[in-house]
C-alpha positions in Angstrom: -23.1 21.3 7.0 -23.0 19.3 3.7 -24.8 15.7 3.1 -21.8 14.2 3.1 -20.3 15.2 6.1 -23.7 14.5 7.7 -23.6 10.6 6.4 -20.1 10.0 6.6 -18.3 8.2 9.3 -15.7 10.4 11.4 -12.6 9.3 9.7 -9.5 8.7 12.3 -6.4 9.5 11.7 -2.9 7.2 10.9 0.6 8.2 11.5 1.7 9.0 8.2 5.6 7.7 8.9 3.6 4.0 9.5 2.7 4.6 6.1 6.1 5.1 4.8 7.7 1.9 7.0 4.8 0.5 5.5 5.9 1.6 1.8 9.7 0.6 2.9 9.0 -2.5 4.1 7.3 -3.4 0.7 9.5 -2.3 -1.5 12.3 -4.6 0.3 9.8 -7.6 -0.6 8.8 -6.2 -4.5 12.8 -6.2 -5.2 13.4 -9.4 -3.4 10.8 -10.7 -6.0 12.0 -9.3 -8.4 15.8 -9.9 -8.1 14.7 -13.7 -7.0 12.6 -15.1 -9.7 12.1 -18.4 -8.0 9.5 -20.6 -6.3 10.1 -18.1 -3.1 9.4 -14.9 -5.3 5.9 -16.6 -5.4 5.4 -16.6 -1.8 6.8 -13.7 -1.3 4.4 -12.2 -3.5 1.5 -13.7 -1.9 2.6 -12.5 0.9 2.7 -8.6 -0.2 -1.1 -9.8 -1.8 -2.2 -10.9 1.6 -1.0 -7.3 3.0 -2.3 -5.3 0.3 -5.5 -7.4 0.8 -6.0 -6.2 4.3 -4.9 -2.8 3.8 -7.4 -2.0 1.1 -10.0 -4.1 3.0 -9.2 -3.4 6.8 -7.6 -0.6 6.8 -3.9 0.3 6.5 -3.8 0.5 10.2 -4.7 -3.2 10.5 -2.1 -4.7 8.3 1.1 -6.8 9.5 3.6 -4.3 8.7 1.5 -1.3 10.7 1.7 -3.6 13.7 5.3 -3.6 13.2 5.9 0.0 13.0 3.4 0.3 16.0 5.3 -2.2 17.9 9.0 -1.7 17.4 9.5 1.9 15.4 6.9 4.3 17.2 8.1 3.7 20.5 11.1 5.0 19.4 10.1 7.7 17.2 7.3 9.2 19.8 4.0 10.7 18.7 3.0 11.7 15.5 2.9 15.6 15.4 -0.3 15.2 12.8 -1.9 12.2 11.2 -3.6 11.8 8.0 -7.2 10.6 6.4 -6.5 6.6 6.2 -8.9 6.3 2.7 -6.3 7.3 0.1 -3.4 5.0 1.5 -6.5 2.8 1.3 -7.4 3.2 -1.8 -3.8 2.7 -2.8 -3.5 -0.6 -1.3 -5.7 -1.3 -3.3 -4.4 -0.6 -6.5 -1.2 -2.3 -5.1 -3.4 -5.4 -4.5 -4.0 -5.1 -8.1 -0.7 -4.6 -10.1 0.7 -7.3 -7.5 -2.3 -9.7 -8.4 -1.6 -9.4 -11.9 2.0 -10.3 -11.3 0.9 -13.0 -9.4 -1.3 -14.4 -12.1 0.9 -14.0 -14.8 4.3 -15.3 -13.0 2.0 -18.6 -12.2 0.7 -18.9 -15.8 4.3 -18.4 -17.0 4.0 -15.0 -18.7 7.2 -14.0 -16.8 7.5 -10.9 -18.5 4.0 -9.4 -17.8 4.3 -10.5 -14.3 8.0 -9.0 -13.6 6.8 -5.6 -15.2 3.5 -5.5 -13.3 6.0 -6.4 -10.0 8.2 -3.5 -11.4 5.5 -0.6 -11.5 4.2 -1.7 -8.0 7.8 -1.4 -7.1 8.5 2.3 -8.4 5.2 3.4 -6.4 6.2 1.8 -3.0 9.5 3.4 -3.8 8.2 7.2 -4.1 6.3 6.8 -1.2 9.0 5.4 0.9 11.6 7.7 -0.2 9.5 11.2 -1.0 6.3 10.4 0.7 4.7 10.7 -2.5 1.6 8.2 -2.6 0.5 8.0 -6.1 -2.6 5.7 -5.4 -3.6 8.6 -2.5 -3.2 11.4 -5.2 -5.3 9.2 -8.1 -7.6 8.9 -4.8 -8.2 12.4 -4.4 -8.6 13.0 -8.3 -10.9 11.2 -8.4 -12.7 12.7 -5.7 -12.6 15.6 -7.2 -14.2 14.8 -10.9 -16.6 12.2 -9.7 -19.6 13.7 -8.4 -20.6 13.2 -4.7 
């Protein structure tokens, strides 16, 4: 048995469609922001902070839109048939947290441009998750894993 797996923490599992509603749910608020540049694309942009802040901190499974899916969608949708390592969606709420704090910053300090573009990449990432499953911060995740050393 390795070091690390002797160190580690067992790692549960998520339901990887929550991750996807999840994904979804943002990219409904991201293109609400982005096709309401107003006072409430602010909020609304705090708002996906404030998830992106507990996802990456608490956990994916602990965010306001998880307890949605948990809560209205999985009851309906049963079981998972597998679940999947909760660090890379994780670490990609993280980098979400980021692009969508830049935006943030930069609508407020009126560099519109910088801010709608940042708002704009987070978008086209929620988007390829939500609609192919593809998680580009959990694949930059598991690069990195790979070509750091342990």
């Amino acid at each position: 048995m390795s070091a690390l797996a002797t160190t580690s923490p067992p790692v549960t599992g998520i339901d990887p469609r929550g991750a996807r509603f999840s994904a979804t749910v943002t990219s409904v608020v991201l293109a609400l922001v982005l096709l309401s540049p107003s006072p409430v694309s602010l909020i609304l942009l705090a708002v996906q902070a404030a998830v992106f802040a507990a996802g990456a901190t608490r956990g994916v499974q602990r965010t306001a839109y998880a307890a949605v899916f948990r809560g209205v969608v999985r009851p309906h949708v049963g079981a998972p048939t597998e679940l999947e390592d909760p660090r890379p969606p994780r670490f990609g709420q993280g980098l979400g947290l980021a692009f969508v704090g830049v935006a943030l910053v930069a609508l407020v300090l009126g560099l519109t441009t910088v801010g709608l573009v940042s708002v704009g990449l987070a978008l086209v990432a929620a988007l390829l998750n939500a609609v192919f499953g593809l998680c580009l911060g959990c694949e930059l995740y598991l690069i990195l894993r790979r070509a750091l050393p342990r």
